[in-house]
Backbone as CSV, one residue per row, in Angstrom:
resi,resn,N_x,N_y,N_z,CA_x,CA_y,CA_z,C_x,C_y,C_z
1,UNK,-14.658,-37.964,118.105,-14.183,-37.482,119.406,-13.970,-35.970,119.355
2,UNK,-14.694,-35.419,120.067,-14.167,-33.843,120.911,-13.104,-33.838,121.227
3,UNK,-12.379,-32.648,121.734,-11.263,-32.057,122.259,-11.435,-32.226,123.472
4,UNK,-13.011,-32.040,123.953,-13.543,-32.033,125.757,-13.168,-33.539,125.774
5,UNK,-13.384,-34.391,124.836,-13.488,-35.695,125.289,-11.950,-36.774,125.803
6,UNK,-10.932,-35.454,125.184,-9.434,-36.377,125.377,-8.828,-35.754,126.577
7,UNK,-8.488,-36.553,127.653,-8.424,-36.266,128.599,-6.929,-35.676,129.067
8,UNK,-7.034,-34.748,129.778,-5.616,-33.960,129.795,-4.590,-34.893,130.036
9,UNK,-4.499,-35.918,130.287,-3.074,-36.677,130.542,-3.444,-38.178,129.569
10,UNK,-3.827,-37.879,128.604,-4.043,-38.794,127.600,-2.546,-39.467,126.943
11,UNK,-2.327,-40.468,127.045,-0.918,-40.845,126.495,-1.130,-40.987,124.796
12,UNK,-2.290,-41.634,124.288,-2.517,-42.110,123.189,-4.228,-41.786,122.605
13,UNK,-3.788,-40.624,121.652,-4.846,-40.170,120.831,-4.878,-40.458,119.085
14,UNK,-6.432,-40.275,118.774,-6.872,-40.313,117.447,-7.623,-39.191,117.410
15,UNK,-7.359,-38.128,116.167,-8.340,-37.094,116.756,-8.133,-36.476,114.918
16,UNK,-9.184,-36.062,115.069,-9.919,-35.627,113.428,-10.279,-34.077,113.589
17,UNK,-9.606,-34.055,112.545,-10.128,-32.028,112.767,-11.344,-31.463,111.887
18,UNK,-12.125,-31.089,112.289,-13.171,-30.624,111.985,-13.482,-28.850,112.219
19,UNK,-13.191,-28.100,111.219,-12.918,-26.790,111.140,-11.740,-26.516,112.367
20,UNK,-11.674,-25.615,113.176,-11.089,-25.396,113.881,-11.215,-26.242,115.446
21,UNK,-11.520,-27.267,115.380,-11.873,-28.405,116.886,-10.419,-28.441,117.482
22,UNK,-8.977,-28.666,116.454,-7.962,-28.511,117.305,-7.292,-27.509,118.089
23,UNK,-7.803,-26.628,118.273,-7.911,-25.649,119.206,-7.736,-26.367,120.291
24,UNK,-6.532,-26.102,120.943,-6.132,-26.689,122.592,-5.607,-27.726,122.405
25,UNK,-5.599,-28.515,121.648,-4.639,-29.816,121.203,-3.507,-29.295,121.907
26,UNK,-2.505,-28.365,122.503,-1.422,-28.406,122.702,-1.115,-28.421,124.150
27,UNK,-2.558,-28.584,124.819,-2.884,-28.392,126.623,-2.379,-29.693,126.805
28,UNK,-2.797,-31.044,125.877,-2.807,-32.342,126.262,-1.231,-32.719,126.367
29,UNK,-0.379,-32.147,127.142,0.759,-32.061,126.967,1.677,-33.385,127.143
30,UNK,0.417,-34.589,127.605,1.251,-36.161,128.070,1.131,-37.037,126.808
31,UNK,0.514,-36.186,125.856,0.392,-37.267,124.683,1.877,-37.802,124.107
32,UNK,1.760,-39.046,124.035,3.666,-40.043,122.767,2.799,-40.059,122.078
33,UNK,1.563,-40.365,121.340,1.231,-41.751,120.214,0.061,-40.842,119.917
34,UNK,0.251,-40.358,118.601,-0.583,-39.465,118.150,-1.475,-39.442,116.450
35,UNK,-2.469,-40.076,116.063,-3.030,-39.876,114.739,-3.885,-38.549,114.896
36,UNK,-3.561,-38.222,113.847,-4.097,-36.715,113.545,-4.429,-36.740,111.959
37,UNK,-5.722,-36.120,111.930,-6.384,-36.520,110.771,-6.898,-35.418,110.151
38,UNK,-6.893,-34.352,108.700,-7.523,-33.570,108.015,-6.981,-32.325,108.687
39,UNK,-5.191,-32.223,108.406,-4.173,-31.807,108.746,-3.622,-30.390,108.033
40,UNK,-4.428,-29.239,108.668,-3.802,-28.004,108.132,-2.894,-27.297,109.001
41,UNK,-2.615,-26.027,108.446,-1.696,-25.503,109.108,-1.544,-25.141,110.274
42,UNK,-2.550,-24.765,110.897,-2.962,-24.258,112.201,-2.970,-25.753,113.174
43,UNK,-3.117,-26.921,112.553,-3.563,-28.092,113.409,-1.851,-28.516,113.626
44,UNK,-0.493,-28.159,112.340,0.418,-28.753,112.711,1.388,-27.812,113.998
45,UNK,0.770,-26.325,113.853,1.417,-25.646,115.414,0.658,-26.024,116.404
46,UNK,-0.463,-26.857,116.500,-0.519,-27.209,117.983,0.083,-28.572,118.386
47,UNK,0.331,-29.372,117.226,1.056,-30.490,117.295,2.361,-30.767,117.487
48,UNK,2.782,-29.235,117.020,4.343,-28.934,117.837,4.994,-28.783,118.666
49,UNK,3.267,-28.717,119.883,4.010,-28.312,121.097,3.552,-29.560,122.016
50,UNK,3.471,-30.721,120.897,3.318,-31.408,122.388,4.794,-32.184,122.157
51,UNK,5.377,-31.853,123.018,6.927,-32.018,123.567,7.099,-33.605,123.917
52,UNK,6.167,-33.935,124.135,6.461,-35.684,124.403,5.969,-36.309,123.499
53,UNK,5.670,-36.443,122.329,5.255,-37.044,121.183,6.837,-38.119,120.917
54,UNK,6.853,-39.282,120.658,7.403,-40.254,119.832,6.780,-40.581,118.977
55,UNK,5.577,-40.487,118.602,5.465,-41.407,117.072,3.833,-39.989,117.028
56,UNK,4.144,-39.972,115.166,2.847,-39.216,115.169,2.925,-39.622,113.712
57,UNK,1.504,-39.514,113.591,0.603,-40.372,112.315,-0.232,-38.898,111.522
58,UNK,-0.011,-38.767,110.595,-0.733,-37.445,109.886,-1.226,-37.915,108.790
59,UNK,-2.896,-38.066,108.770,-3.414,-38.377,107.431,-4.141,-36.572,107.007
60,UNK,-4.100,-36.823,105.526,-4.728,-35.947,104.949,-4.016,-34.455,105.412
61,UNK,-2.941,-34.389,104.771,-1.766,-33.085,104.981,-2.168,-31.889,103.824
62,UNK,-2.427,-31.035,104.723,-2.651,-29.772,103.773,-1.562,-28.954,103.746
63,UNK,-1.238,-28.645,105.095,-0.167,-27.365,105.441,1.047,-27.566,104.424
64,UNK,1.176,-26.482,103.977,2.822,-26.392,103.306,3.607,-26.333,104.113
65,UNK,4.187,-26.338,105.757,4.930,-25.831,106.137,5.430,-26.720,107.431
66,UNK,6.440,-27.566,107.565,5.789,-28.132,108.435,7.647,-28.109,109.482
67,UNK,8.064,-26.889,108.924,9.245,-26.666,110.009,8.771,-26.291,111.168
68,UNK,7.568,-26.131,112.240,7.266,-26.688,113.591,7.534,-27.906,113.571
69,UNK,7.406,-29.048,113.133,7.460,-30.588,113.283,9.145,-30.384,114.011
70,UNK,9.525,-29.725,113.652,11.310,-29.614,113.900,11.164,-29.499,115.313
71,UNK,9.983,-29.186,116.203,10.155,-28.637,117.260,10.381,-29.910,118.388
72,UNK,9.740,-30.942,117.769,9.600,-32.400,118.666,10.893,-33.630,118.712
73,UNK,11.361,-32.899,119.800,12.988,-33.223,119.756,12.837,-34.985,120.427
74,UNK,11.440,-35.608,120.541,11.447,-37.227,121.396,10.897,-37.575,120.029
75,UNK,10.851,-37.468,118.612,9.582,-38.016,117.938,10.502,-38.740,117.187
76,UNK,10.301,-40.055,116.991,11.175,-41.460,116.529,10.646,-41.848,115.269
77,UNK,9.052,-42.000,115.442,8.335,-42.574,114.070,7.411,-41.491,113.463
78,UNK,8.004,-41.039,112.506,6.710,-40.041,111.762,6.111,-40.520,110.467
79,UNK,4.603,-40.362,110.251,3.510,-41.083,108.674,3.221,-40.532,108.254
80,UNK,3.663,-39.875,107.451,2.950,-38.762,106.673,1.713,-39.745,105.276
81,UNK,0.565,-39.442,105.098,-0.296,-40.346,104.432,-1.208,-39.198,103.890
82,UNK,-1.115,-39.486,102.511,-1.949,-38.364,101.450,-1.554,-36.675,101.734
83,UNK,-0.331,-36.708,101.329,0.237,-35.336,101.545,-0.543,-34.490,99.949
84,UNK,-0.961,-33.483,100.467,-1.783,-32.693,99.565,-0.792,-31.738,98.548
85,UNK,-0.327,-31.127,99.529,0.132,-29.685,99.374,1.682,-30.015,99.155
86,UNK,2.908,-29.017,98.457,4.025,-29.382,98.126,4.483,-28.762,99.318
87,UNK,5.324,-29.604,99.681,6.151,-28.976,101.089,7.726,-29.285,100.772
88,UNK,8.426,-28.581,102.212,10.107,-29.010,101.862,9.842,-29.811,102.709
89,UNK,11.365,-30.776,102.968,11.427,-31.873,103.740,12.028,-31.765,104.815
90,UNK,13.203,-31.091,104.451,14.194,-30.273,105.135,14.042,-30.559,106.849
91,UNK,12.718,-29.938,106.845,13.256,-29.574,108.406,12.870,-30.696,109.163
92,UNK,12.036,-31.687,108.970,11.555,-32.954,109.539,12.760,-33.760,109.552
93,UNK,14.252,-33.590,108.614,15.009,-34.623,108.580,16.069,-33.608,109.285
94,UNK,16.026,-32.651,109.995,17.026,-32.250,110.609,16.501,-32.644,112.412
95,UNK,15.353,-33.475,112.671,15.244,-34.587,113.529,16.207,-35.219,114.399
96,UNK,16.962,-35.298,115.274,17.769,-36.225,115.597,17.784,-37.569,115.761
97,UNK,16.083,-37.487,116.702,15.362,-38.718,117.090,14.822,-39.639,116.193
98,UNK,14.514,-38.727,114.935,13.802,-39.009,114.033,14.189,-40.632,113.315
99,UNK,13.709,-41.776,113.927,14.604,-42.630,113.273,13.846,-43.835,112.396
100,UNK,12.191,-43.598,111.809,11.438,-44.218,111.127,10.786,-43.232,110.292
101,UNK,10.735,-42.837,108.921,9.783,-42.044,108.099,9.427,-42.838,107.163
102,UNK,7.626,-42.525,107.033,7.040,-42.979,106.187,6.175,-42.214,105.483
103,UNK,6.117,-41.904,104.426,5.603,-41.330,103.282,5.114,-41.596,102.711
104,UNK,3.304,-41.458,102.181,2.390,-41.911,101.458,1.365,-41.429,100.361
105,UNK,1.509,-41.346,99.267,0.459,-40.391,98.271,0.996,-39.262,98.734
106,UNK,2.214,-38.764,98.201,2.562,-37.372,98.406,2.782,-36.695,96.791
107,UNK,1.871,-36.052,96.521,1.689,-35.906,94.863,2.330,-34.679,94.907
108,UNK,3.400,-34.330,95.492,4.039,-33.141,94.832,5.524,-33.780,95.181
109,UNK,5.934,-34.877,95.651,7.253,-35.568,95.966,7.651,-36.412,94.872
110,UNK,8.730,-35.826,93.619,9.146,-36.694,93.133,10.735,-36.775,92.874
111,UNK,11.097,-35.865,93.646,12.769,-35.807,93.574,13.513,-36.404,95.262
112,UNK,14.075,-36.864,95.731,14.733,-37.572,96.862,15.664,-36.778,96.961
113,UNK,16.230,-35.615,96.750,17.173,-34.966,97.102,17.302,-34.834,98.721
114,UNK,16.273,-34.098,99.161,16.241,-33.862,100.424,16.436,-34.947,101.263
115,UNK,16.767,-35.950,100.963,16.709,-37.445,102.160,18.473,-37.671,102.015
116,UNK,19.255,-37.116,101.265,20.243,-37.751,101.027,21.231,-37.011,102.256
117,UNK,20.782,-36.691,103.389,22.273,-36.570,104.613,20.977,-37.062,105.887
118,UNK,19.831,-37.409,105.274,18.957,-38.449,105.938,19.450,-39.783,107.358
119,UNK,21.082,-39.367,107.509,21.472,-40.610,108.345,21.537,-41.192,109.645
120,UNK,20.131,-40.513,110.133,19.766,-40.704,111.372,18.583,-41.743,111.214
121,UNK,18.189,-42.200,109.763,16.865,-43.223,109.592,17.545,-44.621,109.742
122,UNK,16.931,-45.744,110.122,16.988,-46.822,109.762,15.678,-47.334,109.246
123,UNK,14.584,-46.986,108.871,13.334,-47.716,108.105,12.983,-46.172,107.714
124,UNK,12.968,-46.066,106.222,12.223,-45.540,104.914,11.360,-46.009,104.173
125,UNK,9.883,-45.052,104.120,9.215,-45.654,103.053,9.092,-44.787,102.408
126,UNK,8.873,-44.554,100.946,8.151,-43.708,100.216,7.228,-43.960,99.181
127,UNK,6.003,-44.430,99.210,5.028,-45.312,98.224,4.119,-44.329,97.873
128,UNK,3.331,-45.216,96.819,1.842,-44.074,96.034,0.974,-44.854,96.930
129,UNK,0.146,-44.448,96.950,-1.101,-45.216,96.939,-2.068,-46.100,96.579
130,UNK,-2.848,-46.956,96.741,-4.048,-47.440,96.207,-4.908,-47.516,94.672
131,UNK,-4.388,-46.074,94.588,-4.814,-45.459,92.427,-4.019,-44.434,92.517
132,UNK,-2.759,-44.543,92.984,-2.067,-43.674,92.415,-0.621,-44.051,93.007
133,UNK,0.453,-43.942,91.768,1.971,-44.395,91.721,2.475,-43.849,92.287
134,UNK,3.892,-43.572,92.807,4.310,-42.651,93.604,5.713,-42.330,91.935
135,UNK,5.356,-41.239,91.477,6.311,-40.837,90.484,7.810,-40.556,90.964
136,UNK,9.337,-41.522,90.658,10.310,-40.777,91.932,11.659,-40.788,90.418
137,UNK,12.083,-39.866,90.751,12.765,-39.154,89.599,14.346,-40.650,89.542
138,UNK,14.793,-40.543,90.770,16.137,-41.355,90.651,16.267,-41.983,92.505
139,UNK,16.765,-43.168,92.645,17.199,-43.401,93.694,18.416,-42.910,94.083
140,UNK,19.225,-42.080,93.177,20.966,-41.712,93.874,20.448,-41.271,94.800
141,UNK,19.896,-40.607,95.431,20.445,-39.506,96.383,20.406,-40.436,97.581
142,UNK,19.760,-41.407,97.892,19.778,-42.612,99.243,20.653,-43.062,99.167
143,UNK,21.918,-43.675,98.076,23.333,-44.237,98.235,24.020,-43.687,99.108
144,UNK,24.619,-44.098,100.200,25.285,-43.699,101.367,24.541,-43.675,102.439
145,UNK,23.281,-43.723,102.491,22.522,-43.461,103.741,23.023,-44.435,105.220
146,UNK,23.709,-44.134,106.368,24.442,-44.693,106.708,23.953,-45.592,107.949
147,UNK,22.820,-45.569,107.840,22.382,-46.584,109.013,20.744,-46.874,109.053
148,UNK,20.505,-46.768,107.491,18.996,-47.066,106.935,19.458,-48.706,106.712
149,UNK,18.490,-49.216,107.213,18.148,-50.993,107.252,16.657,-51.367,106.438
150,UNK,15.968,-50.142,106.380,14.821,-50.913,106.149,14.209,-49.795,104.900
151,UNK,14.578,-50.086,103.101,13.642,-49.118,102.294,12.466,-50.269,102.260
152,UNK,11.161,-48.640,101.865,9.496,-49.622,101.314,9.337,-48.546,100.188
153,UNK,9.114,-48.986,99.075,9.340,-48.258,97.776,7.896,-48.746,96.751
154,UNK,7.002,-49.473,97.680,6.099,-50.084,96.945,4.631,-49.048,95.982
155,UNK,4.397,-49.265,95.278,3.670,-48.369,94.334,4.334,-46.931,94.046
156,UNK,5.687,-47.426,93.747,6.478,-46.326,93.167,6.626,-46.730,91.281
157,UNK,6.750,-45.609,90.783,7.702,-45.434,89.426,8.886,-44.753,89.445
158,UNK,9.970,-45.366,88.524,11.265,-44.645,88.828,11.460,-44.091,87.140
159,UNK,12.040,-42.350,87.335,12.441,-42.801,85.806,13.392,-43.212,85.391
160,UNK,14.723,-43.487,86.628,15.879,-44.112,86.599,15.989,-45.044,86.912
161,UNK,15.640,-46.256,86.441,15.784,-47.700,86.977,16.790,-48.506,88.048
162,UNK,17.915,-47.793,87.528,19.176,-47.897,88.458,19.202,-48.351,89.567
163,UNK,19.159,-49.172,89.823,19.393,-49.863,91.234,20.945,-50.168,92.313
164,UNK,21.581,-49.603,91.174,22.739,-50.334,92.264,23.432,-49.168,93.514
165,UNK,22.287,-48.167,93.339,23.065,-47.100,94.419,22.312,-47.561,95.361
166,UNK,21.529,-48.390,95.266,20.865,-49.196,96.697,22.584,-50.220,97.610
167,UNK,22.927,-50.571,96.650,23.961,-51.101,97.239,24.810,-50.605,98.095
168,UNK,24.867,-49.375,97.879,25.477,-48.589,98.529,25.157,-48.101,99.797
169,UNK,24.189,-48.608,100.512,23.404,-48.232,101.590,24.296,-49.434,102.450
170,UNK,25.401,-49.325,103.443,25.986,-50.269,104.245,25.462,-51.049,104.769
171,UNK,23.971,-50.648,105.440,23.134,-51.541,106.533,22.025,-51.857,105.754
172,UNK,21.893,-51.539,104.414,20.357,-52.280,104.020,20.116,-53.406,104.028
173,UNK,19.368,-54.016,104.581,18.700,-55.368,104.618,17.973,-55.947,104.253
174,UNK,16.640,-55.134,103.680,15.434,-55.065,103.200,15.147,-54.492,102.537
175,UNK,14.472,-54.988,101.179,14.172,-53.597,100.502,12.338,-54.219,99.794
176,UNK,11.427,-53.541,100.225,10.344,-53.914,100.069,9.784,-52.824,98.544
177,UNK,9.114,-53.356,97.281,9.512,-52.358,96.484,8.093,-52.854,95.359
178,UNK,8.387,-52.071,94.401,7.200,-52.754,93.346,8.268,-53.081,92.414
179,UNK,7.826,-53.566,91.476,9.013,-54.392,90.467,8.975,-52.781,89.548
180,UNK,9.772,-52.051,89.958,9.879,-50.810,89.483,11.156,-50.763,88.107
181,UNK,12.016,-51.825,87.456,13.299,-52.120,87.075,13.205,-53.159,86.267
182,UNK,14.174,-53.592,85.325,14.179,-54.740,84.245,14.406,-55.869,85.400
183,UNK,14.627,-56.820,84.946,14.966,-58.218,85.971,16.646,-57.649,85.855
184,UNK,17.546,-57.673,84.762,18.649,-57.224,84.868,19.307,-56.209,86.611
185,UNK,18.301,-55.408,86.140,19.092,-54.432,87.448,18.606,-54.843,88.770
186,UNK,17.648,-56.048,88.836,17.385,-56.377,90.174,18.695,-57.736,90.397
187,UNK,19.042,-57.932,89.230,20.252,-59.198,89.346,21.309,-58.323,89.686
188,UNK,21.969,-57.444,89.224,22.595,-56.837,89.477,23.102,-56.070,90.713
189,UNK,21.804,-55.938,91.520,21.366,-55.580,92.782,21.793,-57.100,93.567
190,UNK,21.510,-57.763,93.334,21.679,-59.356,94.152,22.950,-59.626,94.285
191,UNK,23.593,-59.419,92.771,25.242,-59.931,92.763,26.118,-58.800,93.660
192,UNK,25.578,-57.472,93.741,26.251,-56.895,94.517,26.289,-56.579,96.264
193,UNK,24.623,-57.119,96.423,24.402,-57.350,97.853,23.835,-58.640,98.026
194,UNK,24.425,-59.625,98.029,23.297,-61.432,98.222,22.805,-61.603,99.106
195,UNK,23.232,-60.594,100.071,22.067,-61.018,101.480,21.055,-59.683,101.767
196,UNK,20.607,-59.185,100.539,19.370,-58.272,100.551,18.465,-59.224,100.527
197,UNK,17.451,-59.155,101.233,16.061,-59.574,101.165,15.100,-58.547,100.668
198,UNK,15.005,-59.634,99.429,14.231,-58.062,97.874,13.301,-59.376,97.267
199,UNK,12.411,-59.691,97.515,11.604,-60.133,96.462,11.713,-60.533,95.234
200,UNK,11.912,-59.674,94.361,12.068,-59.409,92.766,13.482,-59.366,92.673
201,UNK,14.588,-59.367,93.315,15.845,-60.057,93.662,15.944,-61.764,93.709
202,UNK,14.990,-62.437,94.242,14.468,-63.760,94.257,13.831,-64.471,93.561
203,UNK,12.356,-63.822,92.809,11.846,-64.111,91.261,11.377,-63.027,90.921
204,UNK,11.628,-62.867,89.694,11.251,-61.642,88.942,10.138,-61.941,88.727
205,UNK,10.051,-62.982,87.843,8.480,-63.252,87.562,7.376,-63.219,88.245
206,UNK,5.960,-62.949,88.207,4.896,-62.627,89.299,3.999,-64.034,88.774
């Protein structure tokens, strides 16, 4: 698809960048529901200005920079998928609306610091990919997160096994994950929350 081809009051686009094609992306000003694909820097300031965005989908992230995203004060669900480049997080979680993030093959993300005053989320994911793990240093910094219901932690490695600062999450409900931990600390996890729905909380064994 062209740029000519999405029509100025388009509610719901898929659109692939091909050298500079997103040029004017920011005219389509009725777009909510947005995939955006082969994602540099120049493609995430026109994506900043579309002011009515709720949910936007970003495969293949180049830009380091993505404090415009801060600008989309309606955007509820954001995907970040094969993040290239090392970025901060910072300004995507100073969001208000912001109340679903998902994170995918981000090969320069292995510390969670930045998510920990995160308490405007209720569904977190942060996974590797397909052929590749998602390396994540420690889960503390998510203990307290105060109205997250939903972690996805699947094709992760931890080098802190530690599980019980998951407990600490008041509203978690779910925790979708790879058997990242001994069976111990997923028991441990159970005895301290019994009504988590965790998989490997249920049988360890595969």
């Amino acid at each position: 698809m062209t740029l000519a081809e999405v029509p100025l009051d388009a509610r719901r686009v898929s659109f692939r960048r091909e050298r500079h094609s997103q040029r004017g992306l920011a005219a389509r000003g009725a777009i909510e529901q947005l995939v955006a694909k082969q994602v540099n820097q120049a493609f995430v300031q026109e994506i900043a200005q579309l002011s009515a965005l709720s949910y936007l989908e970003i495969h293949d992230l180049t830009a380091t920079d993505l404090t415009p995203l801060g600008q989309l004060k309606q955007l509820r669900t954001l995907k970040l998928i094969d993040v290239r480049a090392p970025c901060a997080w910072e300004p995507l979680l100073e969001l208000a609306s912001l109340r679903r993030l998902f994170i995918e093959n981000a090969k320069h993300l292995h510390r969670l610091d930045a998510f920990q005053q995160a308490h405007q989320l209720i569904a977190l994911g942060i996974e590797g990919g397909m052929w590749r793990q998602q390396r994540l240093a420690s889960l503390a910094p998510l203990a307290g997160l105060r109205r997250l219901e939903a972690l996805f932690l699947t094709a992760v490695k931890l080098d802190d096994p530690t599980l019980h600062y998951l407990a600490e999450i008041p509203r978690l409900r779910l925790l979708d994950c790879a058997r990242f931990a001994p069976q111990e600390n997923f028991a441990d996890l159970r005895r301290l929350r019994p009504e988590l729905v965790c998989r490997w909380c249920e049988r360890y064994e595969v």
